[in-house]
Backbone atoms as SQL, in Angstrom:
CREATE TABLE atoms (id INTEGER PRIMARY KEY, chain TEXT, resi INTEGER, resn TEXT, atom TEXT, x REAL, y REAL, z REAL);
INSERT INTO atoms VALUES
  (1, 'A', 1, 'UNK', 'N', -18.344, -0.291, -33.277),
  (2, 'A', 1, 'UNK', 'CA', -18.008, 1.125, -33.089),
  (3, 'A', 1, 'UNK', 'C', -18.286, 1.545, -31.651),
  (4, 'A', 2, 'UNK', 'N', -19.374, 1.183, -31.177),
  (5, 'A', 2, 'UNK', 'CA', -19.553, 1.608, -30.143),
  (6, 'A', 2, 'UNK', 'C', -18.618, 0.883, -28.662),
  (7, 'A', 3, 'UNK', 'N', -18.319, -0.422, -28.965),
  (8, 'A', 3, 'UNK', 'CA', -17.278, -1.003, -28.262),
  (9, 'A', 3, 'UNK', 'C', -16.316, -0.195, -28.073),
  (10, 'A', 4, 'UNK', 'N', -15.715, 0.286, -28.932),
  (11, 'A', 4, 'UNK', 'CA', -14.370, 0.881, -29.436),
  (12, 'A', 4, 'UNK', 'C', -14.198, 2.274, -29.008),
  (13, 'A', 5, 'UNK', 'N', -15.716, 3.140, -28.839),
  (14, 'A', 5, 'UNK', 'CA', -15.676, 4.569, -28.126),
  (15, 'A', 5, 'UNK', 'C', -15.653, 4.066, -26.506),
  (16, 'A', 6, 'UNK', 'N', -16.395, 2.430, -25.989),
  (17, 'A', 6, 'UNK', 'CA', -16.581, 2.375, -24.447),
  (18, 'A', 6, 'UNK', 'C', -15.226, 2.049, -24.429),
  (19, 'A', 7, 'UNK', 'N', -14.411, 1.591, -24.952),
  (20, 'A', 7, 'UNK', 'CA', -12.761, 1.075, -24.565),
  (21, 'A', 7, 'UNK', 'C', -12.437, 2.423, -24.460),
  (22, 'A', 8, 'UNK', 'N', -12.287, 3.109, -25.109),
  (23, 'A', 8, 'UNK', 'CA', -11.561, 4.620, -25.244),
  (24, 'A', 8, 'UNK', 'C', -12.093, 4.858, -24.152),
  (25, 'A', 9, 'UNK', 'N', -13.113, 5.266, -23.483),
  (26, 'A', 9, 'UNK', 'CA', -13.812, 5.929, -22.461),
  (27, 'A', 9, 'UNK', 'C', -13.194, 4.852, -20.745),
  (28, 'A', 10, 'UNK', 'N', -13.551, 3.648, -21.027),
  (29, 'A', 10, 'UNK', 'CA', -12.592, 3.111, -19.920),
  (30, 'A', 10, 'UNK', 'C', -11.007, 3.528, -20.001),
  (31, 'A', 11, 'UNK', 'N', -10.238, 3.144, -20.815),
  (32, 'A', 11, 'UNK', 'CA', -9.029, 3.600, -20.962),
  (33, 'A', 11, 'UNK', 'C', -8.800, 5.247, -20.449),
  (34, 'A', 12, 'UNK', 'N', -9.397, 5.882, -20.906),
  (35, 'A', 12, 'UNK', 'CA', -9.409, 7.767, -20.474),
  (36, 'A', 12, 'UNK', 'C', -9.453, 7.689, -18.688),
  (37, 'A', 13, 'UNK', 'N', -10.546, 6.809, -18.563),
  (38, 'A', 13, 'UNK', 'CA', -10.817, 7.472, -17.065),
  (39, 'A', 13, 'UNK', 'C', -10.293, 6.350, -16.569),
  (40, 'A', 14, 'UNK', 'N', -10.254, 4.979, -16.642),
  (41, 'A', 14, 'UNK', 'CA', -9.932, 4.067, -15.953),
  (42, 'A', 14, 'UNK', 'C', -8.096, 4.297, -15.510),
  (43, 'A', 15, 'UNK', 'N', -7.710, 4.330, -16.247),
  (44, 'A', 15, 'UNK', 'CA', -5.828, 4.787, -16.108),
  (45, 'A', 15, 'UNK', 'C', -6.065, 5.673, -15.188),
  (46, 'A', 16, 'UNK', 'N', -6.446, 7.076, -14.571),
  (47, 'A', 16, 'UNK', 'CA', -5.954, 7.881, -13.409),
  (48, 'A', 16, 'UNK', 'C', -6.629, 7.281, -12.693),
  (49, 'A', 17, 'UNK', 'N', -7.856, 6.146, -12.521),
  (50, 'A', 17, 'UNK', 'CA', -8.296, 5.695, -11.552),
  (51, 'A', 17, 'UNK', 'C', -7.571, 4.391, -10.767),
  (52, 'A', 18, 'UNK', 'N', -6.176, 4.195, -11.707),
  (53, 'A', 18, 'UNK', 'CA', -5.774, 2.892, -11.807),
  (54, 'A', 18, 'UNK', 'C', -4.538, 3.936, -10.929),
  (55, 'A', 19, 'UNK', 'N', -4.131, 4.916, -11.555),
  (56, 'A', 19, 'UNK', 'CA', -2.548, 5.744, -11.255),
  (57, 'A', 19, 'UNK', 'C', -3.001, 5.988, -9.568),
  (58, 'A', 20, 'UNK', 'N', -4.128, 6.685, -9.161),
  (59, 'A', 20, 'UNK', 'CA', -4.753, 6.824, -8.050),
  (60, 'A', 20, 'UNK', 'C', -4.729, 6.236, -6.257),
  (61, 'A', 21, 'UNK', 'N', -5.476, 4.847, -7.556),
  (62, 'A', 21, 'UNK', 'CA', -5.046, 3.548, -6.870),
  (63, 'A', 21, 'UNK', 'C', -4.264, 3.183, -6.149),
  (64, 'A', 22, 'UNK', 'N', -3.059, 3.104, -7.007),
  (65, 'A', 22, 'UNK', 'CA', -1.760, 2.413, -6.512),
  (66, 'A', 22, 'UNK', 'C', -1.160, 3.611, -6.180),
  (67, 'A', 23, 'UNK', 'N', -1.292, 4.904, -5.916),
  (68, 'A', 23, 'UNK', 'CA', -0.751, 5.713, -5.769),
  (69, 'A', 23, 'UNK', 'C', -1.059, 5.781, -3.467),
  (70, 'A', 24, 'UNK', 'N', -2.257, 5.241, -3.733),
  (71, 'A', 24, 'UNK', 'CA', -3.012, 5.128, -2.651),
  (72, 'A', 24, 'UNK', 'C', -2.455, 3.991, -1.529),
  (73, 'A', 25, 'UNK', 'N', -2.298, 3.243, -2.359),
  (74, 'A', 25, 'UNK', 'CA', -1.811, 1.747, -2.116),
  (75, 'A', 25, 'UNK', 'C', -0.777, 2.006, -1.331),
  (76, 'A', 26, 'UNK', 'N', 0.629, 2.891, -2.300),
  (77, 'A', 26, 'UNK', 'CA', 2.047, 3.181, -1.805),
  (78, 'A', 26, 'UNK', 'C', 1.915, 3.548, -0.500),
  (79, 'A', 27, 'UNK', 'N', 0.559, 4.749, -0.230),
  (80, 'A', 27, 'UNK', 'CA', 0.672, 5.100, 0.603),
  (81, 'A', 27, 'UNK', 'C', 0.613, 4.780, 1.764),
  (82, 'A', 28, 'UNK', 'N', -0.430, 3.583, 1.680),
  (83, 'A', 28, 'UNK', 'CA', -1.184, 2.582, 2.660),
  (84, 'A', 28, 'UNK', 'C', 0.022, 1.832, 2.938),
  (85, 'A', 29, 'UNK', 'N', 0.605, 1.156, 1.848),
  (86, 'A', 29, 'UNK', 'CA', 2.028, 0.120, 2.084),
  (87, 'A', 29, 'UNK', 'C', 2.823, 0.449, 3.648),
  (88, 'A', 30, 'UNK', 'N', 3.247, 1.996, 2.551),
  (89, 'A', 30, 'UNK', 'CA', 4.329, 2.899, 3.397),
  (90, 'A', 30, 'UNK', 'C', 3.679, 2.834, 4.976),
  (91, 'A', 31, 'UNK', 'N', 2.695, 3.150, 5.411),
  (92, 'A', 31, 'UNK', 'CA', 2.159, 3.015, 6.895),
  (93, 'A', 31, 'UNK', 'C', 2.350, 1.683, 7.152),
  (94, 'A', 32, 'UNK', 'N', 1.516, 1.085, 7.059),
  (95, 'A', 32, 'UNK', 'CA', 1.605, -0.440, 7.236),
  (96, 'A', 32, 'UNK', 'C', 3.159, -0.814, 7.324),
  (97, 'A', 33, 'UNK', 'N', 4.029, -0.510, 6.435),
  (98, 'A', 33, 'UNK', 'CA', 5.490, -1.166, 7.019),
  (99, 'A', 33, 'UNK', 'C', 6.197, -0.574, 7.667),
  (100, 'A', 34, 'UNK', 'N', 5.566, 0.430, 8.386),
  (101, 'A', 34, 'UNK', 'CA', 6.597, 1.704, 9.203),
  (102, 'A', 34, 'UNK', 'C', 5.388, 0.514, 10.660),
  (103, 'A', 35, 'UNK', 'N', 4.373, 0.722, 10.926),
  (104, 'A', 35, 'UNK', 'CA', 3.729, 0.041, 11.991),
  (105, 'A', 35, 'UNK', 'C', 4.159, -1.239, 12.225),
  (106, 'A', 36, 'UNK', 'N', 4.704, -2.186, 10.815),
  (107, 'A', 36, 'UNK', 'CA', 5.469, -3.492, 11.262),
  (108, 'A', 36, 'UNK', 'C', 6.474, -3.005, 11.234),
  (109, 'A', 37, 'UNK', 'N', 7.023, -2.355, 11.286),
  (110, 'A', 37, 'UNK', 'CA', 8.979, -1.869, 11.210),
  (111, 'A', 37, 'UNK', 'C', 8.901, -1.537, 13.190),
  (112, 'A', 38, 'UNK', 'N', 7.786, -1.037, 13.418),
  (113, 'A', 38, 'UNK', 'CA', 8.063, -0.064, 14.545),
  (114, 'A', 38, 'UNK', 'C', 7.332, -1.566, 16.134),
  (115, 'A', 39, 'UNK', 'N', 6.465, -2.517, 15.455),
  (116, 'A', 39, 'UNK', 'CA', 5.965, -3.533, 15.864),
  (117, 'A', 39, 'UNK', 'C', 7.307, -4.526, 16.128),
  (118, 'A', 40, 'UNK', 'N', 7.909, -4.818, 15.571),
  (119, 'A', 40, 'UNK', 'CA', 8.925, -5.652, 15.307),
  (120, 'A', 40, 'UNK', 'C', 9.896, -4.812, 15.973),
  (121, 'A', 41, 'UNK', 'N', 10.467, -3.777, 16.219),
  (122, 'A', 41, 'UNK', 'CA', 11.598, -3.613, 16.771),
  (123, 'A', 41, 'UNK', 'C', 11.068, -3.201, 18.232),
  (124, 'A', 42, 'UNK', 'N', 9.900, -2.817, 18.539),
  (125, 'A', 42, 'UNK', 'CA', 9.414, -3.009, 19.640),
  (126, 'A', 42, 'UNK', 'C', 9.571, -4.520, 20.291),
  (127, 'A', 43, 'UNK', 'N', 8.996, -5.258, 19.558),
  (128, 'A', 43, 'UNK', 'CA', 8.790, -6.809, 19.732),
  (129, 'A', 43, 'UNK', 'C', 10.476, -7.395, 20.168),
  (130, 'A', 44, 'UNK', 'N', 11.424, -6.468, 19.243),
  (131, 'A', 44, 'UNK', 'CA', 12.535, -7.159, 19.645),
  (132, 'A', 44, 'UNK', 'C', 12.963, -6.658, 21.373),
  (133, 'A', 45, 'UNK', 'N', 12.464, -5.303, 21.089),
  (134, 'A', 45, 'UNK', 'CA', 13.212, -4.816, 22.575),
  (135, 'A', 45, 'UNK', 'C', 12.862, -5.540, 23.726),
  (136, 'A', 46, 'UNK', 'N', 11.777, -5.821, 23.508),
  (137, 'A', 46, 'UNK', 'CA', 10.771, -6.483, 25.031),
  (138, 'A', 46, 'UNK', 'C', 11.427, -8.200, 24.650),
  (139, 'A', 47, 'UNK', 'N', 11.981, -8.213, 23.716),
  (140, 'A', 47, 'UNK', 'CA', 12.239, -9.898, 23.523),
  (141, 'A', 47, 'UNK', 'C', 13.685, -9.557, 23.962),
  (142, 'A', 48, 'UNK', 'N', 14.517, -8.758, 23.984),
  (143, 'A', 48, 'UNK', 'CA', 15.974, -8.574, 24.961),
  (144, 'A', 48, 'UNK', 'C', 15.448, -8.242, 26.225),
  (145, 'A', 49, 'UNK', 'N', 14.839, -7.688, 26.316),
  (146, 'A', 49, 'UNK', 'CA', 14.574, -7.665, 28.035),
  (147, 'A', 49, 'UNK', 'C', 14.034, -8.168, 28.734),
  (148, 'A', 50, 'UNK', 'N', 13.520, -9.443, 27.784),
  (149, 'A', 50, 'UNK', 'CA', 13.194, -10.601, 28.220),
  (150, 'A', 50, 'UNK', 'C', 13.927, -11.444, 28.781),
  (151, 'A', 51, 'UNK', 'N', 14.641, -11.820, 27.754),
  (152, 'A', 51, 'UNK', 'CA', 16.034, -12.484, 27.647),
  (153, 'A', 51, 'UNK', 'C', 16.949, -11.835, 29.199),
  (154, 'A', 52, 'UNK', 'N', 17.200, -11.125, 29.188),
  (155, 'A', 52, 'UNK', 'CA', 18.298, -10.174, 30.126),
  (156, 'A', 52, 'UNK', 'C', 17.694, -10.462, 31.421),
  (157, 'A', 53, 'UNK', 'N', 16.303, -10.059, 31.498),
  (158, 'A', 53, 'UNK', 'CA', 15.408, -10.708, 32.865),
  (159, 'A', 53, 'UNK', 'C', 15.578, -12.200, 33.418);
């Protein structure tokens, strides 16, 4: 019984801590691939004007 109220009690709070999470995550992702999006097309420009030099 008492297993069965601590599952309920993880399940209650653990899920918005889980929704949170990855909610957090997206957000972190989203930066992180805008800084390699913006790394990389930097990287390309200086790699044509490399090239062109």
């Amino acid at each position: 019984m008492v297993n069965r109220v601590i599952g309920i009690v993880l399940i209650v709070f653990g899920a918005p801590l889980v929704g949170i999470a990855g909610i957090a995550g997206n957000v972190i992702g989203e930066k992180v691939h805008e800084g390699v999006g913006r790394a990389v097309s930097v990287g390309g420009v200086l790699a044509v004007l490399g090239v062109a030099m």
